[in-house]
C-alpha atoms as one frame of an Amber mdcrd trajectory, in Angstrom:
protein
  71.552 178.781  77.276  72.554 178.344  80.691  75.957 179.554  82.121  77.823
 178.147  84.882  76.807 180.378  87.653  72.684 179.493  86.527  73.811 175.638
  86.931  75.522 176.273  90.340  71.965 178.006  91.673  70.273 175.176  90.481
  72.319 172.625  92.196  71.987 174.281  95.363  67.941 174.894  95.415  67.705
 171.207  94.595  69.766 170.453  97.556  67.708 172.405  99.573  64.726 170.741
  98.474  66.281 166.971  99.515  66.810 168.570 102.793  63.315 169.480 103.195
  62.025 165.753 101.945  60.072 163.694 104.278  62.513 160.303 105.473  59.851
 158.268 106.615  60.145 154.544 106.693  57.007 154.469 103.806  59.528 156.664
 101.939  62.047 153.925 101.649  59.800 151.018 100.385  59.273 149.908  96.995
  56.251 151.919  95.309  54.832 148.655  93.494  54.712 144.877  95.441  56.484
 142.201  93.339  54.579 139.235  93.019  55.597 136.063  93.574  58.153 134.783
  89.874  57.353 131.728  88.810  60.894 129.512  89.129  61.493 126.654  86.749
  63.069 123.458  88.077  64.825 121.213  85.911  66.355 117.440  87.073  70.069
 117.294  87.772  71.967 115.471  84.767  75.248 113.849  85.974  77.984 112.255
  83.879  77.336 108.796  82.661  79.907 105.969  84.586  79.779 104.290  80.675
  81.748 106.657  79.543  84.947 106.278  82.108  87.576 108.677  79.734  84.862
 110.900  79.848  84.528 110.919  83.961  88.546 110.174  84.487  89.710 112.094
  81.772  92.719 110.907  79.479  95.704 108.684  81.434  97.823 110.785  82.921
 101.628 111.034  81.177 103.428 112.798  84.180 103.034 109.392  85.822 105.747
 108.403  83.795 108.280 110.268  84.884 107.906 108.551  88.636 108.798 105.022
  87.423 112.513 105.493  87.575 112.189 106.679  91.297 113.850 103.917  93.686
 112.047 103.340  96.982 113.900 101.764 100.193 111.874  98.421 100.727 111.725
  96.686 104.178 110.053  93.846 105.383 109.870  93.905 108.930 109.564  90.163
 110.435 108.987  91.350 114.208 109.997  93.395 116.497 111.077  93.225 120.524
 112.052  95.647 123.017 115.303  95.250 125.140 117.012  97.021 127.960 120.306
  98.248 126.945 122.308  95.561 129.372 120.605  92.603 127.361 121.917  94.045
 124.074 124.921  94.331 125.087 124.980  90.328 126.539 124.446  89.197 122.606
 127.107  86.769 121.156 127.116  85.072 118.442 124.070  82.464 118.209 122.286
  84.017 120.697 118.574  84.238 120.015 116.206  87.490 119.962 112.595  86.249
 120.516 110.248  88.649 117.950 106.928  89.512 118.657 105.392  87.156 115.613
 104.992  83.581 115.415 106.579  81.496 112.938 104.451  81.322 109.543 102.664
  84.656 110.746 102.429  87.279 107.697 105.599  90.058 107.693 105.014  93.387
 106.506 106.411  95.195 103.620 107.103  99.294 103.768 108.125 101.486 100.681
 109.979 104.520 102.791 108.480 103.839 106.241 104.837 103.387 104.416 102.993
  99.933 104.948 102.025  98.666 101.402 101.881  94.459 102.104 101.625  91.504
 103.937 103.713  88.364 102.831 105.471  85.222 103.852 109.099  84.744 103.875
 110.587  82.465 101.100 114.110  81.081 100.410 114.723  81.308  96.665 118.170
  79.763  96.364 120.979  81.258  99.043 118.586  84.541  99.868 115.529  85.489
 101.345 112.491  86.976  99.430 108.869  87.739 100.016 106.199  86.370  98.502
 102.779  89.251  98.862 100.140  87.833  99.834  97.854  91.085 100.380  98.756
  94.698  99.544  97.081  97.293 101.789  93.498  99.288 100.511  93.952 102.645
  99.561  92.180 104.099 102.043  94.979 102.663 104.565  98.265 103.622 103.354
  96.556 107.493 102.756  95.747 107.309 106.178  99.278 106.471 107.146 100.910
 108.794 105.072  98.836 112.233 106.310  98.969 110.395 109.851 103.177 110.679
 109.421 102.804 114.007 107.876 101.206 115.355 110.575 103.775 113.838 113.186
 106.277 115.347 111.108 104.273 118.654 111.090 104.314 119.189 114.807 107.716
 117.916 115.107
């Protein structure tokens, strides 16, 4: 049976052996060459567009709790730009050319956002708008993170 003083000995004549080994670069590579594996390759299987709960995934419920959420609508029929003394020349009946013809499409925003194009229509005593296109997608996400950013340097 060894003791701990026989253990100790041995530890340190092996270390004096690993001092003595050779540290040539042939040392360090692998004693056998691998040979080239064989890899299997298998065709990519992607979702099926048949199936769209599948792809989409269920509706989503949380939507619901946006529909009671008021947005400020505004439909903007032109605009002009002024110097302060002509502003202050308006009366009553005075007349503010816009930059849009008469007939031309107005925009509609939902909080600052473009969303639609319309025409102006009198429904009784008031004004409405009647949409005649609503913005792609693409758009009004591109107006949103442009107005983001603005707001994120400002």
């Amino acid at each position: 049976m060894l003791d701990d003083d026989d253990i100790k000995d041995t530890e340190l004549s092996q270390g004096a052996d690993d001092a003595e080994a050779d540290f040539t670069p042939e040392a360090f590579e692998p004693e056998e060459k691998h040979e080239d594996k064989t890899v299997t390759v298998q065709p990519v299987q992607f979702a099926s567009f048949e199936d769209l709960d599948q792809v989409q995934g269920p509706p989503n419920q949380n939507l619901n709790i946006l529909l009671d959420v008021k947005l400020q609508l505004t439909v903007e029929l032109g605009k002009t730009e002024l110097p302060i003394k002509k502003v202050l020349e308006l009366t009553k009946g005075s007349i503010v050319t816009l930059n849009k013809a008469a007939g031309e499409p107005v925009e509609l925003y939902a909080n600052g956002k473009l969303i639609a194009y319309g025409e102006v229509v009198v429904i009784e005593d008031n004004f409405g708008l009647r949409i005649t296109h609503i913005t792609d997608p693409a758009r009004r996400l591109n107006t949103i993170s442009s107005n983001a950013n603005k707001e994120n340097e400002g």
